[in-house]
N, CA, C and O atoms as CSV, one atom per row, in Angstrom:
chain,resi,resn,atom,element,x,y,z
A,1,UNK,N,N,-119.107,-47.082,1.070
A,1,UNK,CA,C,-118.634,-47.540,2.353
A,1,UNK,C,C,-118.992,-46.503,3.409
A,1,UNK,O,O,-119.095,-45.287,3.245
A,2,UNK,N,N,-119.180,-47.277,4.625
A,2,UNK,CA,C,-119.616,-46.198,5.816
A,2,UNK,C,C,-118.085,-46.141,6.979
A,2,UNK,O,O,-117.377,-47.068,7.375
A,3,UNK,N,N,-118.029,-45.009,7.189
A,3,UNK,CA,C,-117.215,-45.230,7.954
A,3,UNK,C,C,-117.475,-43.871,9.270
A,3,UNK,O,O,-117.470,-42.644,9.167
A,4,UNK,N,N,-117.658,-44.682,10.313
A,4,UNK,CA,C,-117.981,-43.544,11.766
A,4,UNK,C,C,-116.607,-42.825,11.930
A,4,UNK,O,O,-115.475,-43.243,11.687
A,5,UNK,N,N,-117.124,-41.367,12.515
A,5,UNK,CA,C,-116.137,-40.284,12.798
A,5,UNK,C,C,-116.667,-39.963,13.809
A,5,UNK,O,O,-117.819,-40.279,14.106
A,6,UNK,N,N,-115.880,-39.256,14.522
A,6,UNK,CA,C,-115.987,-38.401,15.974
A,6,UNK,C,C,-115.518,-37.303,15.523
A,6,UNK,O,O,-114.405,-37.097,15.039
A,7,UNK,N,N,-116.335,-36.625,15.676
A,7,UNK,CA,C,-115.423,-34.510,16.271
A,7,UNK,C,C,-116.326,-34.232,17.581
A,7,UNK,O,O,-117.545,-34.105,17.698
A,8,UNK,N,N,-115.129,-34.178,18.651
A,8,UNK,CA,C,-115.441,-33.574,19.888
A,8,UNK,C,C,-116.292,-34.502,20.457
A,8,UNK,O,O,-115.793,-35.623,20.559
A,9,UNK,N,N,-117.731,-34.345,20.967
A,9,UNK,CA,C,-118.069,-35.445,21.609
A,9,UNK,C,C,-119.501,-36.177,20.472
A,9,UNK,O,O,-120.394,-36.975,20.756
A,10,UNK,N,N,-119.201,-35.539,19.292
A,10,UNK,CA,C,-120.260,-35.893,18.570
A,10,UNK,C,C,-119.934,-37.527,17.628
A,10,UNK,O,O,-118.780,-37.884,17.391
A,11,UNK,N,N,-120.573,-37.957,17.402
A,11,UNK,CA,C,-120.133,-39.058,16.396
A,11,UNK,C,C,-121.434,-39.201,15.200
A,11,UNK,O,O,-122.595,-38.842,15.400
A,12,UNK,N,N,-120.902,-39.820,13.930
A,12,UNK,CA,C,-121.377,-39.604,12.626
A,12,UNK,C,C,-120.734,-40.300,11.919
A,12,UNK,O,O,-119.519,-40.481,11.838
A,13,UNK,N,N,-122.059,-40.942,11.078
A,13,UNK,CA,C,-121.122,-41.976,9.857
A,13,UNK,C,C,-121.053,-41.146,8.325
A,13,UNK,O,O,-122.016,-40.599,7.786
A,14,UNK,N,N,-119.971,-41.196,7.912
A,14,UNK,CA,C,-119.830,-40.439,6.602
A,14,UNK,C,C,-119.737,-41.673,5.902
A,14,UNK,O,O,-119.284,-42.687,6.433
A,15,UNK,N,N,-120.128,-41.628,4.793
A,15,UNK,CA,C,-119.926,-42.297,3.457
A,15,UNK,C,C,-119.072,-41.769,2.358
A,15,UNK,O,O,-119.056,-40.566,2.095
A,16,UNK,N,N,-118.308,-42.714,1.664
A,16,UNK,CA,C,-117.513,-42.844,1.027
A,16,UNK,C,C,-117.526,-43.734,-0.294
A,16,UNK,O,O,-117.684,-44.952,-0.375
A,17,UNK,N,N,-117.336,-42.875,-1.228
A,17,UNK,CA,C,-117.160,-43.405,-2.673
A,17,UNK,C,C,-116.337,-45.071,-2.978
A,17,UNK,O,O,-115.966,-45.706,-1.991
A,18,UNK,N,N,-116.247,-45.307,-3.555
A,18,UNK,CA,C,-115.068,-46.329,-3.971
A,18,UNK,C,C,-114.231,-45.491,-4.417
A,18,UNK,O,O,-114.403,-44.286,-4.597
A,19,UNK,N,N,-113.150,-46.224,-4.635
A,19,UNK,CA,C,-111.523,-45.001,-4.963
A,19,UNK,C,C,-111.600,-44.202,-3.889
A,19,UNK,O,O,-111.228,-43.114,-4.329
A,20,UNK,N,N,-111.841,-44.075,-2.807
A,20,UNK,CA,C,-111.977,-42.841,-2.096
A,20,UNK,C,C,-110.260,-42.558,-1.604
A,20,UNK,O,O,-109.474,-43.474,-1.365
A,21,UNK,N,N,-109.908,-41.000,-1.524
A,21,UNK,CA,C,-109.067,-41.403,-0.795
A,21,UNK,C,C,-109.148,-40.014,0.752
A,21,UNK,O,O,-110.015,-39.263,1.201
A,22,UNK,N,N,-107.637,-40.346,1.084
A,22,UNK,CA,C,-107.449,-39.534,2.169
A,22,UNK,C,C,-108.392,-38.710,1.970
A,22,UNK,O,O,-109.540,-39.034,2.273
A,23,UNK,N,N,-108.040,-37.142,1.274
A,23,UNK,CA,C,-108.327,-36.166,0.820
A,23,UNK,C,C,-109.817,-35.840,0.800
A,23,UNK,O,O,-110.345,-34.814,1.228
A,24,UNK,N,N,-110.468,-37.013,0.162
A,24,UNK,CA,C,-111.923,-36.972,-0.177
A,24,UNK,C,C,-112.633,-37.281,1.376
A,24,UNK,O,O,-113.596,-36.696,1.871
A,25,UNK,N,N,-112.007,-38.142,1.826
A,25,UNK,CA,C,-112.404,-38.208,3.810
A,25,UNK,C,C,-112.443,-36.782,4.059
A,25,UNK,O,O,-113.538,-36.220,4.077
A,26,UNK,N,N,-111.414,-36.157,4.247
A,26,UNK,CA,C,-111.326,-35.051,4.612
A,26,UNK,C,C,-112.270,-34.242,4.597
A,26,UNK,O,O,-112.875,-33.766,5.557
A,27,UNK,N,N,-112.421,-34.062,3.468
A,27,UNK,CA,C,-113.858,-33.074,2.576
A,27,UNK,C,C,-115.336,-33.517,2.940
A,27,UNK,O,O,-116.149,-32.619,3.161
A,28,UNK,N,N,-115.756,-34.899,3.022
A,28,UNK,CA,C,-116.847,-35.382,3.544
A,28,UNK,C,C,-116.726,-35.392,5.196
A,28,UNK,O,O,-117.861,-35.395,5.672
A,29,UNK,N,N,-115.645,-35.398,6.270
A,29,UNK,CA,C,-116.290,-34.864,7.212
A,29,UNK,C,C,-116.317,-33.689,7.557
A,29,UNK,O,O,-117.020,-33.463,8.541
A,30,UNK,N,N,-115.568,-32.456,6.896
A,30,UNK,CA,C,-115.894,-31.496,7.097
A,30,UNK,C,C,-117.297,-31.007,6.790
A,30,UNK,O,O,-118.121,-30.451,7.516
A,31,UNK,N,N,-117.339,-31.337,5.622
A,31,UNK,CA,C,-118.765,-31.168,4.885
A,31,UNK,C,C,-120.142,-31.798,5.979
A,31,UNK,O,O,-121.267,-31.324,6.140
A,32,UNK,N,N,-119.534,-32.964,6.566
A,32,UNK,CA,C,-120.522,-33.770,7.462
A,32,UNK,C,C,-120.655,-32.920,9.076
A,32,UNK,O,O,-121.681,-33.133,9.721
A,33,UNK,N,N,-119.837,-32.198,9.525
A,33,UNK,CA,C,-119.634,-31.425,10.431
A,33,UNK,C,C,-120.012,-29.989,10.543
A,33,UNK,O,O,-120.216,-29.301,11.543
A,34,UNK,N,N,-120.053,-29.718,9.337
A,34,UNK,CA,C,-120.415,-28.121,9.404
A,34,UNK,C,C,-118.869,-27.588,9.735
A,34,UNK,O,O,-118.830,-26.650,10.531
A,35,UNK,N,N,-117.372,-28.148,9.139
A,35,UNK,CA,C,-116.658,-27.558,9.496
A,35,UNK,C,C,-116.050,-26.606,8.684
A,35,UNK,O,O,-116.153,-27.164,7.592
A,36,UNK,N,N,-115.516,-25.603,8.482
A,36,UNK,CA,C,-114.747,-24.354,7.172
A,36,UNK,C,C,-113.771,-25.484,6.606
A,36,UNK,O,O,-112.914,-26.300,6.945
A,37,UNK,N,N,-114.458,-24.994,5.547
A,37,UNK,CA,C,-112.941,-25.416,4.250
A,37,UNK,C,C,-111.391,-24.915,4.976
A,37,UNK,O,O,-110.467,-25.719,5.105
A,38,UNK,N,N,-111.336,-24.098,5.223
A,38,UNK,CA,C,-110.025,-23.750,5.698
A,38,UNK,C,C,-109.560,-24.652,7.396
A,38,UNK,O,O,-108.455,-24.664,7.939
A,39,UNK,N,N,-110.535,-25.151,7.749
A,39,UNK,CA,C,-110.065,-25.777,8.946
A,39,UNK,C,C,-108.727,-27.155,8.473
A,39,UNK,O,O,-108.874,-28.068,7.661
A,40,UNK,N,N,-107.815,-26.918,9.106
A,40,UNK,CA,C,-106.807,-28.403,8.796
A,40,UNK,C,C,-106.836,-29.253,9.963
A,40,UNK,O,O,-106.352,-28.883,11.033
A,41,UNK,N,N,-107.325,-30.258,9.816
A,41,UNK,CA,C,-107.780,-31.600,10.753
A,41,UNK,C,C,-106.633,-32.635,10.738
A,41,UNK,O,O,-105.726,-32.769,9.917
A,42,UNK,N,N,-106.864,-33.214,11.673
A,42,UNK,CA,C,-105.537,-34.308,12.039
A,42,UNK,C,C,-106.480,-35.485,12.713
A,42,UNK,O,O,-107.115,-35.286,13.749
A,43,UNK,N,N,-106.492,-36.997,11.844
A,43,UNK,CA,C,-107.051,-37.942,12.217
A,43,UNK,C,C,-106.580,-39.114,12.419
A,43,UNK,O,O,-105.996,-39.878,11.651
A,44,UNK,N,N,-106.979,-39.253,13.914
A,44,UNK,CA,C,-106.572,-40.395,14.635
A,44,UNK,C,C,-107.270,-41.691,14.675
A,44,UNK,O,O,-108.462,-41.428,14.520
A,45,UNK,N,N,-107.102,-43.046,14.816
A,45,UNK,CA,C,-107.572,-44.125,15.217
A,45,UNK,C,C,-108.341,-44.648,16.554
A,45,UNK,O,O,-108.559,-43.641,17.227
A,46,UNK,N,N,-108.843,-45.801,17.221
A,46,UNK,CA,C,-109.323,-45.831,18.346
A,46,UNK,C,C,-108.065,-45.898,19.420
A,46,UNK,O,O,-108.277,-46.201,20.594
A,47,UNK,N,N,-106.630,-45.567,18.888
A,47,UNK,CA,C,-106.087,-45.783,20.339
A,47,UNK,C,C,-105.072,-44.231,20.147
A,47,UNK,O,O,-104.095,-43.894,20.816
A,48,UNK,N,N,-105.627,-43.621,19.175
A,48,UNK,CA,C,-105.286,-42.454,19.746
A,48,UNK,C,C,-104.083,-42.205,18.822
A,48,UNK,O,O,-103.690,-41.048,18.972
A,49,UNK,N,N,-103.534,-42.727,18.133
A,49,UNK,CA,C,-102.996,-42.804,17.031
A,49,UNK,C,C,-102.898,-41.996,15.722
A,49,UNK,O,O,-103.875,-41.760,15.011
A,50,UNK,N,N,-102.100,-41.739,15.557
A,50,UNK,CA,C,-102.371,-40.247,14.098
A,50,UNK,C,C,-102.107,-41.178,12.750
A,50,UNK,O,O,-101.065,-41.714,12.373
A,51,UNK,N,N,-103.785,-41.172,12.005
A,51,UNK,CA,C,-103.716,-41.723,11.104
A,51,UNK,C,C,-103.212,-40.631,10.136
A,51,UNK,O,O,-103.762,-39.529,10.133
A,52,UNK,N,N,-101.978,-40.965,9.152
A,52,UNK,CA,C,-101.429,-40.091,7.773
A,52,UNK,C,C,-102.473,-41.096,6.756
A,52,UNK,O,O,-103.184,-42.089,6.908
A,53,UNK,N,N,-102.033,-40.072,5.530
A,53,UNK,CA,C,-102.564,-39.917,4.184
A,53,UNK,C,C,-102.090,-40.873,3.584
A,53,UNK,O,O,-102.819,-41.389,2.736
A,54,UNK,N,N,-100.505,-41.538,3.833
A,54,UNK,CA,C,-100.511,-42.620,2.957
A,54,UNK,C,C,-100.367,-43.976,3.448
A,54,UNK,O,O,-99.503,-44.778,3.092
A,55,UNK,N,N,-101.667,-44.238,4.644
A,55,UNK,CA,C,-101.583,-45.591,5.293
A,55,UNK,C,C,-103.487,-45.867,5.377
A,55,UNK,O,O,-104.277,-46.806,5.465
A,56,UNK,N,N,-103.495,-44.640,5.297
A,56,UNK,CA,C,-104.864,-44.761,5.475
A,56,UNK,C,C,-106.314,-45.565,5.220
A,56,UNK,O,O,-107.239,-45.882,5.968
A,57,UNK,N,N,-105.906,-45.829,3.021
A,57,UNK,CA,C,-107.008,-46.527,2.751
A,57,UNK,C,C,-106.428,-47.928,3.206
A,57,UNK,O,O,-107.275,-48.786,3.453
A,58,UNK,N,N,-105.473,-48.174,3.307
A,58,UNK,CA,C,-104.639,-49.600,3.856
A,58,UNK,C,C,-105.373,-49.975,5.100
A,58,UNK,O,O,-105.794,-51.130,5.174
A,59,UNK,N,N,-105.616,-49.007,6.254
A,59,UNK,CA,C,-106.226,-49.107,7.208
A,59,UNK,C,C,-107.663,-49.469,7.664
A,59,UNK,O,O,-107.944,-50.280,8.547
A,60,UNK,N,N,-108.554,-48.715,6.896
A,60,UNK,CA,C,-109.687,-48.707,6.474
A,60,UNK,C,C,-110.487,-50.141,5.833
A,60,UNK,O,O,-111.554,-50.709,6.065
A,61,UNK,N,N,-109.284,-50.370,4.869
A,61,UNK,CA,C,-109.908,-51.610,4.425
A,61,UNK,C,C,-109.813,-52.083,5.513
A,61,UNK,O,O,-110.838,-52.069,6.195
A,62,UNK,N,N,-108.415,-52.752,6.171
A,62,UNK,CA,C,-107.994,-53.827,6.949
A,62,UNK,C,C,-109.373,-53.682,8.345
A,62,UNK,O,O,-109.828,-54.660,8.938
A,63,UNK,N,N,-109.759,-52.356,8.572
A,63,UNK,CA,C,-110.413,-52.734,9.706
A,63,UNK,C,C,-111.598,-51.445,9.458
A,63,UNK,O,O,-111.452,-50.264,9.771
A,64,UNK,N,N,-112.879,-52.130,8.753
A,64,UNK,CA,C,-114.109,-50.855,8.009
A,64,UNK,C,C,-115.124,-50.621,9.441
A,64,UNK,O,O,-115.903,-49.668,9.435
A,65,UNK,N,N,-115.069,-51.400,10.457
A,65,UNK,CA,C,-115.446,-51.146,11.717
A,65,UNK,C,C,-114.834,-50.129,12.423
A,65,UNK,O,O,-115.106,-50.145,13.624
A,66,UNK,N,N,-114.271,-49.460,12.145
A,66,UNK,CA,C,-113.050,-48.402,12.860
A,66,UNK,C,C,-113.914,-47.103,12.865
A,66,UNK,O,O,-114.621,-46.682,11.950
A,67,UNK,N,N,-113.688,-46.529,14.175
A,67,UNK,CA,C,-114.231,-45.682,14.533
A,67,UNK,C,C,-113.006,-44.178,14.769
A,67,UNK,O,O,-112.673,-43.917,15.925
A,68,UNK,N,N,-112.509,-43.413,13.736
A,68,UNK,CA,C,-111.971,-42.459,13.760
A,68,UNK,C,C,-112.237,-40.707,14.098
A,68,UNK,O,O,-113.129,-39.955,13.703
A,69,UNK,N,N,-110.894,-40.430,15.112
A,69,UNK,CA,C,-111.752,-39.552,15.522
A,69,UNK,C,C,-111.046,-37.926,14.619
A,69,UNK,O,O,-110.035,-38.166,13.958
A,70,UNK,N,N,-111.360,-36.950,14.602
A,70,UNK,CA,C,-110.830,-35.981,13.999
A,70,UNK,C,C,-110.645,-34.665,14.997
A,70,UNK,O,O,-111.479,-34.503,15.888
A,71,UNK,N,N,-109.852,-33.984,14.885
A,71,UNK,CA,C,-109.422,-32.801,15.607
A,71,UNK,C,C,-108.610,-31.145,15.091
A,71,UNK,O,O,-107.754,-30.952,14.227
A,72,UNK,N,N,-109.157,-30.364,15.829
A,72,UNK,CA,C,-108.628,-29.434,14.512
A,72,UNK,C,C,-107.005,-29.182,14.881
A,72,UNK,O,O,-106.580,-29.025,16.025
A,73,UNK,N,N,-106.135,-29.178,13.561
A,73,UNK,CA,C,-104.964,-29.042,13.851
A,73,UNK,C,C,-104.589,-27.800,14.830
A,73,UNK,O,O,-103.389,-27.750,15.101
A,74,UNK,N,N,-105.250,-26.978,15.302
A,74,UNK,CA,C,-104.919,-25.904,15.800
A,74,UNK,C,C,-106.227,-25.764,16.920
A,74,UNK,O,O,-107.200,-25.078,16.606
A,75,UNK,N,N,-106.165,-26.532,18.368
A,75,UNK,CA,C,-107.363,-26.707,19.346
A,75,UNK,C,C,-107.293,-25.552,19.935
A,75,UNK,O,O,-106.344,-25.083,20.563
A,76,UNK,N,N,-108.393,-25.066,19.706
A,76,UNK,CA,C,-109.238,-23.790,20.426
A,76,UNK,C,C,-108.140,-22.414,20.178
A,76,UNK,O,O,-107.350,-22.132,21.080
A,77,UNK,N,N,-108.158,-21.910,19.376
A,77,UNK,CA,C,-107.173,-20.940,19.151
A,77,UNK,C,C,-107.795,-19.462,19.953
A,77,UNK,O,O,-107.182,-18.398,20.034
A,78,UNK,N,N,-108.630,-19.639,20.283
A,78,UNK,CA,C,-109.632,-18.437,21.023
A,78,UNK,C,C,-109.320,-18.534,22.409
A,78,UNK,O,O,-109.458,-17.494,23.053
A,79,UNK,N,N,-108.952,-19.492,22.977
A,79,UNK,CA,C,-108.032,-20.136,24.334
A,79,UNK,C,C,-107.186,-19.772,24.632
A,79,UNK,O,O,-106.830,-19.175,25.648
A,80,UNK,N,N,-106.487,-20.238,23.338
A,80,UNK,CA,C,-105.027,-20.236,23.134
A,80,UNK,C,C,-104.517,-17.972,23.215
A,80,UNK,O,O,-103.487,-17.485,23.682
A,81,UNK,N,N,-105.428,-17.401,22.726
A,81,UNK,CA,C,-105.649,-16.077,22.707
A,81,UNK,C,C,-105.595,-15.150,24.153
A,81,UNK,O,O,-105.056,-14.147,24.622
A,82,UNK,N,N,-106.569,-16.249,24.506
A,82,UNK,CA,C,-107.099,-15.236,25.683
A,82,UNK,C,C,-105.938,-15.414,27.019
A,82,UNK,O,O,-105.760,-14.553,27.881
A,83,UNK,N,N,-105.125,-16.921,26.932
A,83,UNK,CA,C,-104.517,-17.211,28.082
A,83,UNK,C,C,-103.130,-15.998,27.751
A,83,UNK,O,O,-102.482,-15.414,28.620
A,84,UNK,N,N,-102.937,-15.858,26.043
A,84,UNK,CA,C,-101.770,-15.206,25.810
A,84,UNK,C,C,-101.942,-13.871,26.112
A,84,UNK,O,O,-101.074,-13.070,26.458
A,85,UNK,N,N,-103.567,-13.622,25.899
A,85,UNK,CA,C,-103.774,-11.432,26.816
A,85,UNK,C,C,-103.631,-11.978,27.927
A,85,UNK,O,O,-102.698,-11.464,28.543
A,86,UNK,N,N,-104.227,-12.946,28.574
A,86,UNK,CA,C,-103.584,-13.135,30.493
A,86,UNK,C,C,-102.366,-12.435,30.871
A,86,UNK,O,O,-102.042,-11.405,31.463
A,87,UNK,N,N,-101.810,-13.459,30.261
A,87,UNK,CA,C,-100.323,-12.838,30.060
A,87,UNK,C,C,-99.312,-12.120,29.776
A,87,UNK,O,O,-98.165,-12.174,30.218
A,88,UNK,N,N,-99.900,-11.265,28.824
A,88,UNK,CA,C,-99.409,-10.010,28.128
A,88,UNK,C,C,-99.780,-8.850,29.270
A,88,UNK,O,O,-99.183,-7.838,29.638
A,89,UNK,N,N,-100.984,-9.437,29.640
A,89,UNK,CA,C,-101.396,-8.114,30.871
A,89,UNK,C,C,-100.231,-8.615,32.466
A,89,UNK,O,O,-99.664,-7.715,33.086
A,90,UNK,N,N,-100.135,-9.479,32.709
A,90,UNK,CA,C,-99.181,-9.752,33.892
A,90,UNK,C,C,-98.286,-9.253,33.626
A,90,UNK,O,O,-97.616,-9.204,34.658
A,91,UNK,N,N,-97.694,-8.732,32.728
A,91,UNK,CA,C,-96.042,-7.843,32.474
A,91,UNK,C,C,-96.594,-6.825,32.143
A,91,UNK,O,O,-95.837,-5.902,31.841
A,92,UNK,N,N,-97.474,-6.674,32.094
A,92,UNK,CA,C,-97.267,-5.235,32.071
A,92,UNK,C,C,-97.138,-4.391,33.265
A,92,UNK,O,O,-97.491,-4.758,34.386
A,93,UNK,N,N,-96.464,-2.899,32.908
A,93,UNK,CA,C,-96.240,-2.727,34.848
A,93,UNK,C,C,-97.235,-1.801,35.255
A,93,UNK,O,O,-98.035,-1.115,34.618
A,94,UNK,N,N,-96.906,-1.997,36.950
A,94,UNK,CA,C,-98.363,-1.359,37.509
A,94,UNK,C,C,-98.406,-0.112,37.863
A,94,UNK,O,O,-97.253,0.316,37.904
A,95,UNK,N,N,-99.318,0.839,38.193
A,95,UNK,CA,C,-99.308,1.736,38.398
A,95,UNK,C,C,-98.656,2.621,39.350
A,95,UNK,O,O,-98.906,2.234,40.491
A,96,UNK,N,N,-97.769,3.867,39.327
A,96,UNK,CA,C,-96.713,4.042,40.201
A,96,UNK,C,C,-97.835,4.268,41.230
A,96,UNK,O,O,-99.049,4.467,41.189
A,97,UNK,N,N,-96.638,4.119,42.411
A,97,UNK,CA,C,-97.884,4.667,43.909
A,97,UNK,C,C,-97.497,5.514,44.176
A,97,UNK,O,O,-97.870,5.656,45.341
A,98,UNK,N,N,-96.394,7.072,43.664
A,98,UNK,CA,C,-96.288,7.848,44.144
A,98,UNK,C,C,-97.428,9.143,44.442
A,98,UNK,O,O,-97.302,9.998,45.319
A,99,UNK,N,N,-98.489,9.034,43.519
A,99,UNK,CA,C,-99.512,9.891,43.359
A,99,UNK,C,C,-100.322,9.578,44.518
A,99,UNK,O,O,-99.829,8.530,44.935
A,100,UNK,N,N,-101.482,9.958,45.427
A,100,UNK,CA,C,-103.121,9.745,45.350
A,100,UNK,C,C,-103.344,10.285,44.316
A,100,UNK,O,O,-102.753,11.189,43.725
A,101,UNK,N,N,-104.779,9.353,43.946
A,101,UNK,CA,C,-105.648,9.996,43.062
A,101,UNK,C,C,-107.157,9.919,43.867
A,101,UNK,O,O,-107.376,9.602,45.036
A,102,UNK,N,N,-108.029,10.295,42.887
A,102,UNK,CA,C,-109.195,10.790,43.574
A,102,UNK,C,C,-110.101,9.662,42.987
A,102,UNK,O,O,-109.604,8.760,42.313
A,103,UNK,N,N,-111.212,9.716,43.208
A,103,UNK,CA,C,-112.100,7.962,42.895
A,103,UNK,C,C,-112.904,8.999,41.309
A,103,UNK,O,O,-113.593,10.018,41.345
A,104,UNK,N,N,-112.568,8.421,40.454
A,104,UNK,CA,C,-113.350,8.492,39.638
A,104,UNK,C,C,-114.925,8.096,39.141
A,104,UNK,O,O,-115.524,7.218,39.761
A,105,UNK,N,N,-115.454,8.662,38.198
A,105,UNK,CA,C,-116.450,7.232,38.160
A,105,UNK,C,C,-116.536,6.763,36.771
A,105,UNK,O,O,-115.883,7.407,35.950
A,106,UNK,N,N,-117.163,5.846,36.393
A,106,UNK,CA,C,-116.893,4.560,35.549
A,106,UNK,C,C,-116.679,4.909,34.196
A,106,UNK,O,O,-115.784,4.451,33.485
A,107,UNK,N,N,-117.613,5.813,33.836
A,107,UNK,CA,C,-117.433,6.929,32.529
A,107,UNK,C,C,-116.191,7.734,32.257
A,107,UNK,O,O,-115.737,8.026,31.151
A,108,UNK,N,N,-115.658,8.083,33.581
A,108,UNK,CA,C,-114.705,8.906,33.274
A,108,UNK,C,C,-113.128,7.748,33.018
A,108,UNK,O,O,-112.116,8.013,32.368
A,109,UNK,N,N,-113.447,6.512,33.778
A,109,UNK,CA,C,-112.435,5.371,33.510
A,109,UNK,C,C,-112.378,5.230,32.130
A,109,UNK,O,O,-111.376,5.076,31.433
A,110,UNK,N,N,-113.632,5.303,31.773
A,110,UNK,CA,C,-113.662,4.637,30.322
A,110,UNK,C,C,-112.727,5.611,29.392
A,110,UNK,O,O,-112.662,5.378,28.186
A,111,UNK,N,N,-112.157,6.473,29.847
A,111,UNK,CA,C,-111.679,7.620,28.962
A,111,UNK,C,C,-109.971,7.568,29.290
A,111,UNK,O,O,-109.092,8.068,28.588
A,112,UNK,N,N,-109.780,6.738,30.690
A,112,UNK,CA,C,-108.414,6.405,30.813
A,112,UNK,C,C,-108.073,5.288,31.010
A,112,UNK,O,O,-107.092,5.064,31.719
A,113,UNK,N,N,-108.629,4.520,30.565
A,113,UNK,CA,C,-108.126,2.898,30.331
A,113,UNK,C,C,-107.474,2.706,29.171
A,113,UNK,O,O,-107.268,3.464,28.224
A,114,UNK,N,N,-107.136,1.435,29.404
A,114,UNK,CA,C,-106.040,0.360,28.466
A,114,UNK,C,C,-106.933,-0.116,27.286
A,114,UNK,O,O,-107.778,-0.973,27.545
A,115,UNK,N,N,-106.843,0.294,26.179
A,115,UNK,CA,C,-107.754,-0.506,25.341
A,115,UNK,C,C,-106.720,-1.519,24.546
A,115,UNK,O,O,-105.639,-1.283,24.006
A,116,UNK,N,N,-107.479,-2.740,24.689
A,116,UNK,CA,C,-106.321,-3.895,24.418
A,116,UNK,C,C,-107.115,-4.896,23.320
A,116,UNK,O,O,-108.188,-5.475,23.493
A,117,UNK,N,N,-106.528,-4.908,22.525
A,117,UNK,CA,C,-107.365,-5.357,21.182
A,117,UNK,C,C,-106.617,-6.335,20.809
A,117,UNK,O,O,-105.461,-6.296,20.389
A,118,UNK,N,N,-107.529,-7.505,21.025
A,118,UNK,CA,C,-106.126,-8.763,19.882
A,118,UNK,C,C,-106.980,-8.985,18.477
A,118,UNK,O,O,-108.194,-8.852,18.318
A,119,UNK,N,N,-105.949,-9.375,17.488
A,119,UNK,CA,C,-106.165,-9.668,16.193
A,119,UNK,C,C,-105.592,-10.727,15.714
A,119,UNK,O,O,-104.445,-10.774,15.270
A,120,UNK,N,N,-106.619,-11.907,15.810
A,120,UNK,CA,C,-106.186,-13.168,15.602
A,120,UNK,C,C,-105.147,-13.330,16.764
A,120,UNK,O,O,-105.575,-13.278,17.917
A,121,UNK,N,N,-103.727,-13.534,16.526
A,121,UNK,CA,C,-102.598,-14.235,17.595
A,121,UNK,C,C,-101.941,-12.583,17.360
A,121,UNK,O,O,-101.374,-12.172,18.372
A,122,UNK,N,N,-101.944,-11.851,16.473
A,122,UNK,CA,C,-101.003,-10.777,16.829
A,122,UNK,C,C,-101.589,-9.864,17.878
A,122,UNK,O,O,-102.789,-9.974,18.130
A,123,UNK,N,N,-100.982,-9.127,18.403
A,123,UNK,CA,C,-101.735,-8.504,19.478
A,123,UNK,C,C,-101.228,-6.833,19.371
A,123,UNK,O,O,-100.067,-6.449,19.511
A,124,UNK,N,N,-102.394,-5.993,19.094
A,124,UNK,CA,C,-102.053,-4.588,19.378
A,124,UNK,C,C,-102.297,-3.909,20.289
A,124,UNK,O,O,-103.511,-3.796,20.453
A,125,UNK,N,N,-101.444,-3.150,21.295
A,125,UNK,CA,C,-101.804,-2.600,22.460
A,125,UNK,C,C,-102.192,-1.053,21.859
A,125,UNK,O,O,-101.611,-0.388,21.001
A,126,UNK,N,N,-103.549,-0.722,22.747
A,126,UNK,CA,C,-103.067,0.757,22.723
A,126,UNK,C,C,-103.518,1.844,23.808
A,126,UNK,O,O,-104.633,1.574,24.255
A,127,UNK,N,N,-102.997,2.901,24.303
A,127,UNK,CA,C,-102.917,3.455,25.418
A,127,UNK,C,C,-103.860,4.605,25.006
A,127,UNK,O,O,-103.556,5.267,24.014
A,128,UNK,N,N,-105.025,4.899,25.721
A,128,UNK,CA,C,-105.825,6.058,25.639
A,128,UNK,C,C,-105.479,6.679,26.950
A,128,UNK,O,O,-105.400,5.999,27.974
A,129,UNK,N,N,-105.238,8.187,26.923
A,129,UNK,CA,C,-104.862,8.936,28.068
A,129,UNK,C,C,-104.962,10.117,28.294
A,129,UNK,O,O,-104.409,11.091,27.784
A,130,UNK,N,N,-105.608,10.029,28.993
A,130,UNK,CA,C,-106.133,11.647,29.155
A,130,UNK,C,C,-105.981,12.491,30.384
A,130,UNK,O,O,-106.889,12.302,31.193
A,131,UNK,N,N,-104.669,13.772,30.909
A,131,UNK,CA,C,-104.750,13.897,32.085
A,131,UNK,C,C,-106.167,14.514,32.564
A,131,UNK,O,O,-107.192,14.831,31.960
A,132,UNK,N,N,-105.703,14.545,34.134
A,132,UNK,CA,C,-107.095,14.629,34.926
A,132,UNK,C,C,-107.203,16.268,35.307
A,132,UNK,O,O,-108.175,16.694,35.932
């Protein structure tokens, strides 16, 4: 059996065994996508609908024209990252103004800046500092 998938704006017909089930979908569009084994996908119908595991081949039969789309359970986590350093940097506090300082140059910044490193979703700050 053929059955069309969408990931993102691409579309593709995967094929399918007899007996097929949920599970084995799963595996053939990842496999059909170039997506990681470890990715967990969540698949919907044409109206947007979250197809589960135990309605599915029910579905399929009833309607083999169906065009399903797939999405990763966890959208753009690299997004999701960068908006959370946005943010991690907005609280942080700013520099007192009781000092002048003198204009540095870019090399010598590099030796008193914020080095801010995320790892995956945890985030480690760390402070390099060097007086002047």
């Amino acid at each position: 059996m053929l059955l069309k998938v969408k990931d993102q704006n691409t579309k593709k017909y995967v094929r399918l065994i007899s007996g097929f089930t949920f599970w084995d979908f799963i595996a053939q569009v990842k496999s059909k996508f170039g997506l990681p084994d470890a990715t967990e996908l969540d698949v919907f119908d044409e109206t947007n609908t979250v197809v589960e595991e135990d309605i599915f081949s029910e579905l399929i039969e009833a309607s083999p024209d169906l065009c399903l789309t797939v999405r990763d359970r966890i959208p753009d986590r690299a997004l999701d990252c960068d908006m959370a350093s946005l943010l991690l940097l907005l609280h942080l506090p700013p520099p007192t103004a009781g000092q002048k300082r003198t204009k540095i140059s870019p090399s010598d910044a590099v030796d008193k800046m914020l080095g801010f490193h995320k790892l995956c979703i945890t985030f480690v700050i760390q402070f390099f500092y060097y007086p002047v």
